[in-house]
N, C-alpha and C positions, 0 to 999 in steps of 0.2 A: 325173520318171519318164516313161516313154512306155510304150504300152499295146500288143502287138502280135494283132493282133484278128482284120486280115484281112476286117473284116466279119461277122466269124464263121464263115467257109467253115474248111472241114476240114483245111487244111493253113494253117502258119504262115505269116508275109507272109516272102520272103524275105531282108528286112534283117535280118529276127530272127537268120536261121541265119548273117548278116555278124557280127552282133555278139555272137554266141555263139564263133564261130572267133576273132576279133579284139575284144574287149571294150575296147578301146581308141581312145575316139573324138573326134573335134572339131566342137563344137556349127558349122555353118555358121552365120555373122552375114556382114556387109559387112565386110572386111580380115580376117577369121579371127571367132574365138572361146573359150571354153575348154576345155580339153583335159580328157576325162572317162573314166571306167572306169564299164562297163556291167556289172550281177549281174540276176541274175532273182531277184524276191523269192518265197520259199520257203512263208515262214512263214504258217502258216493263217490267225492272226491280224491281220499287220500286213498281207497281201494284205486282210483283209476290210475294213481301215481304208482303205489307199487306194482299194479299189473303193467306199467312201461318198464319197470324196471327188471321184474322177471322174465318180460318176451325179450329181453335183449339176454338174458342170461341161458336162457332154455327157449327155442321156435317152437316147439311143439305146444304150447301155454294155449294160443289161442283156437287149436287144434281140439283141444280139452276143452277149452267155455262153447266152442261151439256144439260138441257131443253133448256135455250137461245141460246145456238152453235147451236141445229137443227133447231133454225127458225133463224140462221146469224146473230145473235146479241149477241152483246159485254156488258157483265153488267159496268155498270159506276160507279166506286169508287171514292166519293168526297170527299175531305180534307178541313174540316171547320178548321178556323183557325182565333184567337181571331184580334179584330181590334179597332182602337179607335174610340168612340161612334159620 
């Protein structure tokens, strides 16, 4: 998944608005990598699960939803997800 935060500032970062037009991506490694399809996860739930699992990976997460909650905006959690090339 990747997390598009911004920091928490009021507008989205915008590779978000790349991978919203183009949902179709390839992870950069050295000589390529795998080729993925990007979704924003929706679900009230399974958003609440992955944001326990990235405030244990990175503190600053909930640091960022509070900054975007004051200017009315939702951070977008995308689920890259492997696909055939």
């Amino acid at each position: 998944m990747v997390i598009a935060s911004n920091y928490g500032a009021d507008k989205h970062p915008a590779w978000y608005h790349n991978l919203t037009a183009n949902p179709r991506v390839q992870i950069a490694t050295n000589g390529g990598g795998p080729v993925m399809v990007a979704n924003a996860v929706s679900d009230p739930a399974e958003r609440e699960r992955l944001w326990a699992i990235a405030d244990r990976i990175y503190p600053l997460w909930p640091d960022y939803r509070r900054h975007a909650a004051r200017c009315h905006r939702t951070i977008p959690i995308i689920r890259l997800r492997a696909t055939a090339v």
